[in-house]
Backbone bond lengths (Angstrom), bond angles and torsions (degrees), N, CA, C in turn:
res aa  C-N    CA-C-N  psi(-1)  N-CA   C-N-CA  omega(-1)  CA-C   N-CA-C  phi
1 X - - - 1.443 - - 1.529 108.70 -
2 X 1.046 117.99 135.45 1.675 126.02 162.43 1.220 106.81 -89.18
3 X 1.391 124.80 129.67 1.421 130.77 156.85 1.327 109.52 -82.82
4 X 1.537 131.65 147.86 1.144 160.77 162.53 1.557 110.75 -76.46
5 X 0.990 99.99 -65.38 1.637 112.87 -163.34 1.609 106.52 -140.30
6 X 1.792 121.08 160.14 1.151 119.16 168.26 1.282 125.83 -143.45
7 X 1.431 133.86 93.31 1.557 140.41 -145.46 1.479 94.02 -91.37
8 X 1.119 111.06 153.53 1.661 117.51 161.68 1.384 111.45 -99.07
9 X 1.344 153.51 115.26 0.958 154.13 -166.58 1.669 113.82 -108.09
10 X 1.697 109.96 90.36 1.485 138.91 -173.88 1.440 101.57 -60.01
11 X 1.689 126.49 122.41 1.407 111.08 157.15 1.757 111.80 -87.85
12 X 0.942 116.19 149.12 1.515 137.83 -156.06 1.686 108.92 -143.00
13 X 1.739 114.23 123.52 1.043 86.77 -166.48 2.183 92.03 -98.15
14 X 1.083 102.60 40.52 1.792 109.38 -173.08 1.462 111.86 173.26
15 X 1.462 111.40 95.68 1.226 100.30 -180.00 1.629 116.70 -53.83
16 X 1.416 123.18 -79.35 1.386 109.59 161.36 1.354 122.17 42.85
17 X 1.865 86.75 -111.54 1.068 129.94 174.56 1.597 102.13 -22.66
18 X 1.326 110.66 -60.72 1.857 111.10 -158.42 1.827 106.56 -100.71
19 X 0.919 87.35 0.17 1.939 109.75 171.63 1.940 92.40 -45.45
20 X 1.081 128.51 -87.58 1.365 138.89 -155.64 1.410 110.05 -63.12
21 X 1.566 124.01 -32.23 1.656 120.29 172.94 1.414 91.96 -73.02
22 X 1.614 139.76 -41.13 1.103 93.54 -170.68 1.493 114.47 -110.00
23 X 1.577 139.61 27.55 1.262 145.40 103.99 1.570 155.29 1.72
24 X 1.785 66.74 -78.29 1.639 83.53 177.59 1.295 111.82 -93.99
25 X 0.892 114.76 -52.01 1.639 133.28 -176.48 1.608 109.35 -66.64
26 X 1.122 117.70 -62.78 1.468 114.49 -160.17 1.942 101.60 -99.91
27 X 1.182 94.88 16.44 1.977 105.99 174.63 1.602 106.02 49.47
28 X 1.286 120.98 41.46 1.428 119.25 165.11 1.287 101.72 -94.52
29 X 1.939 111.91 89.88 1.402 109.85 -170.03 1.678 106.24 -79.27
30 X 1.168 132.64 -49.18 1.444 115.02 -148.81 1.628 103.56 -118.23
31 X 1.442 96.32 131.65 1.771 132.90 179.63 1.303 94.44 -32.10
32 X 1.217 171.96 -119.93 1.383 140.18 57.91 2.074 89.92 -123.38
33 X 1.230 137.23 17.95 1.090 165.53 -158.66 1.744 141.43 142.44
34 X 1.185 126.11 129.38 1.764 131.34 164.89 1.265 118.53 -130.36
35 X 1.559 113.63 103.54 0.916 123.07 168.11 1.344 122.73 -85.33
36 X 1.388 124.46 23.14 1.626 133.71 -171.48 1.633 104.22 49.09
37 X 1.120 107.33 -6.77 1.864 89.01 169.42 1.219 120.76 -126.08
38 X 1.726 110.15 -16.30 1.462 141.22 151.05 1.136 136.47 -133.49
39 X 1.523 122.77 144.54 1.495 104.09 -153.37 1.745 68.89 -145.65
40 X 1.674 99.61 152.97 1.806 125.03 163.77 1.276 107.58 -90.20
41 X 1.530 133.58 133.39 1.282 110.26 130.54 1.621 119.48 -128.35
42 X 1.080 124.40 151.95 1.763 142.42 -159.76 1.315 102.49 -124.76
43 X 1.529 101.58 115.76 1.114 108.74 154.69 1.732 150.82 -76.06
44 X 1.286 125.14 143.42 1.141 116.69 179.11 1.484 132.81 8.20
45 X 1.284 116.11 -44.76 1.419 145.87 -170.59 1.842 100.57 -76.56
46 X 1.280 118.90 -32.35 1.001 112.44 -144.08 1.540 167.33 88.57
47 X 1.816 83.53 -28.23 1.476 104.10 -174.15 1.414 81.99 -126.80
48 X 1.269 159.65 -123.35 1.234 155.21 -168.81 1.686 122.86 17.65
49 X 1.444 118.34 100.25 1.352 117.62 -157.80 1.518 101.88 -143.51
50 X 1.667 106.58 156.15 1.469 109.01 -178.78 1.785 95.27 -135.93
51 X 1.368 126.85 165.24 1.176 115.25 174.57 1.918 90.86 -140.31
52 X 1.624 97.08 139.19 1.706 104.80 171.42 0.837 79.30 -93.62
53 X 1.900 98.30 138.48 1.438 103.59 142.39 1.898 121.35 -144.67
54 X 1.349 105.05 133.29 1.293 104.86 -172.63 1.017 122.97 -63.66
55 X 1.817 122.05 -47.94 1.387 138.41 -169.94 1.453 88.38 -177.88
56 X 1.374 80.29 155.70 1.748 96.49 -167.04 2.002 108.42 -96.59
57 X 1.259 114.73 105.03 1.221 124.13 -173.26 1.545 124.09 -24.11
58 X 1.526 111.43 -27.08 1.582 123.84 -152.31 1.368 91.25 -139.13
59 X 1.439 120.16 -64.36 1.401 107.76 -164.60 1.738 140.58 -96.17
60 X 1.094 116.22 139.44 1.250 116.19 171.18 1.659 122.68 12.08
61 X 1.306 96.51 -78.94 1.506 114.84 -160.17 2.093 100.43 -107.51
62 X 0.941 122.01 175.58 1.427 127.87 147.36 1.201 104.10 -91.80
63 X 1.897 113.37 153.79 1.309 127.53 167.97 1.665 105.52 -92.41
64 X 1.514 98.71 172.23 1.793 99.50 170.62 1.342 113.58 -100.98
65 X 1.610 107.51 -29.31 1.431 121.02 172.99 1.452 109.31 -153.39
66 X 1.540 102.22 160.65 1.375 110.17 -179.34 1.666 111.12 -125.04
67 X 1.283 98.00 131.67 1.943 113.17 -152.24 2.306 79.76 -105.90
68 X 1.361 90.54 114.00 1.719 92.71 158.66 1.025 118.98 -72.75
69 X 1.310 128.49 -179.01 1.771 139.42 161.61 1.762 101.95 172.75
70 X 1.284 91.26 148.72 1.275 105.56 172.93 1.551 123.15 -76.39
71 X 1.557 97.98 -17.68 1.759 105.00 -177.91 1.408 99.85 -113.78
72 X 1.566 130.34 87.96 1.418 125.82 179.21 1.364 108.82 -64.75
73 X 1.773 107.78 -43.04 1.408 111.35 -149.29 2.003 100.44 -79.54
74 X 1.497 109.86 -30.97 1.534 105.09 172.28 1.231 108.50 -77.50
75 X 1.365 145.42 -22.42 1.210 140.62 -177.06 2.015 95.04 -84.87
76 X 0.978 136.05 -21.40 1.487 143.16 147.91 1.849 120.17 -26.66
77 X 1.600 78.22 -75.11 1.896 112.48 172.49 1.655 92.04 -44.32
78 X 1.505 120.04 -81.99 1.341 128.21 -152.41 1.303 107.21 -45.40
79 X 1.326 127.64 -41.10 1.073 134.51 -147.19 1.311 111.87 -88.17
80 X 2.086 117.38 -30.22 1.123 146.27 174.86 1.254 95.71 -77.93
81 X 1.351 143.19 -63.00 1.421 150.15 130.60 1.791 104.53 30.25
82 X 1.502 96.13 -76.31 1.461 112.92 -145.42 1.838 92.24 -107.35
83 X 1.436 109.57 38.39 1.358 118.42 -177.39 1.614 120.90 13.66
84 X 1.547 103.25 59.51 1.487 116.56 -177.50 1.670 103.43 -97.03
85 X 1.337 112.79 143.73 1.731 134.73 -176.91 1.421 90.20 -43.48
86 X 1.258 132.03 133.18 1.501 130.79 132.09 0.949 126.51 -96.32
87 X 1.396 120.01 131.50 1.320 107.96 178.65 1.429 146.20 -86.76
88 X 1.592 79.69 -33.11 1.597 121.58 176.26 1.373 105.65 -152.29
89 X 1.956 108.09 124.93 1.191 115.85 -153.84 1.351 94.82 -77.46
90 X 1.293 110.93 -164.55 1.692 128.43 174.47 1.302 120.19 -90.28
91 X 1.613 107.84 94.07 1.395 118.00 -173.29 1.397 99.35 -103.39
92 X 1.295 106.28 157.79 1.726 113.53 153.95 1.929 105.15 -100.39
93 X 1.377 97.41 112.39 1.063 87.00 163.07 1.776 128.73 -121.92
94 X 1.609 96.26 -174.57 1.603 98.55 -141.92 1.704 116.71 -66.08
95 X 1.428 116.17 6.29 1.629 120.21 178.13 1.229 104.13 -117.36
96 X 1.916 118.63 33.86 1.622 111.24 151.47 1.473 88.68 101.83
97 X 0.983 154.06 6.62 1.855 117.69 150.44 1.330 104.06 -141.22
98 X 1.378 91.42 178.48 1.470 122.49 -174.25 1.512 116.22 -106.81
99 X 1.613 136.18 92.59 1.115 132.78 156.86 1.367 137.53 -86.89
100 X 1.540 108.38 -160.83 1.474 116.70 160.31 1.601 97.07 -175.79
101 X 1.391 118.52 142.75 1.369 123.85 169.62 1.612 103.36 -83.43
102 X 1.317 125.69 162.07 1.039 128.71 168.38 1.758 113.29 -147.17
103 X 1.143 137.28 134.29 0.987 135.38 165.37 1.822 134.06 -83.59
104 X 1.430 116.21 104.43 1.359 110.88 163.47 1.530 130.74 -48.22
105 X 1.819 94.24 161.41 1.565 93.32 176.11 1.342 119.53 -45.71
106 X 1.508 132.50 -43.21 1.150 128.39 -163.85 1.645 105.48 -100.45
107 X 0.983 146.46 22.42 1.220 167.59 142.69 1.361 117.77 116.17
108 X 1.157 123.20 7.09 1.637 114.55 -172.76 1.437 104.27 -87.31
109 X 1.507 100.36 136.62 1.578 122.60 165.23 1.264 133.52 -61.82
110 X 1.019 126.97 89.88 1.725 127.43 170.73 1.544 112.86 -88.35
111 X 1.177 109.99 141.54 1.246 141.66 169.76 1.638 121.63 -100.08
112 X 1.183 115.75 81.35 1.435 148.23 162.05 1.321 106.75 -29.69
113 X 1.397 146.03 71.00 1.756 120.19 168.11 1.014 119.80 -128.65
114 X 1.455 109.66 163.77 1.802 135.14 -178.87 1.217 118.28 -126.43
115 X 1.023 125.99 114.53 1.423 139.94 147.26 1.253 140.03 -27.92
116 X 1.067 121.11 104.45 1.641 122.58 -168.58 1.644 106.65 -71.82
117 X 1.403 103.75 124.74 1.548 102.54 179.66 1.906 125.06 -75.02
């Protein structure tokens, strides 16, 4: 799999609430989405990003981070491939991408996604 991009995915128990430390304070200027259960923010740079997240809308578990790629559905295969935990299969869901959670050796959840063009 090629990754694209690599978000850290913050649990938060209020976005809100934690909106302005990491804003004001830590210069993650622009919203770039709020979904009230996850919110982006991007820094100055552009590429530098954090995501709140309260609970995960669809899946099971929360992730810790979310790994992009342009090939969700072979990075899917590989992973089924290489008899890795899923957690949450490969849905398209309804605010534009295509994931899958996956679980590491040491247990943390990643969240695999692609972008619908």
């Amino acid at each position: 799999m090629d990754s694209t991009r690599v978000t850290a995915n913050l649990p938060v128990t209020d976005i809100e609430a934690a909106k302005s430390f990491y804003t004001d304070f830590l210069g993650f200027r622009t919203e770039e989405f709020n979904m009230g259960w996850v919110a982006r923010f991007t820094a100055p740079d552009g590429v530098t990003s954090v995501q709140l997240v309260t609970h995960d809308a669809t899946a099971p578990e929360d992730s810790v981070m979310s790994v992009h790629t342009d090939d969700v559905d072979g990075a899917y295969a590989e992973a089924q491939r290489r008899g890795l935990q899923i957690v949450h299969p490969l849905t398209t869901e309804t605010w534009g991408v295509r994931r899958f959670f996956v679980r590491d050796p040491c247990g943390n959840v990643i969240n695999v996604v692609g972008h619908r063009s």
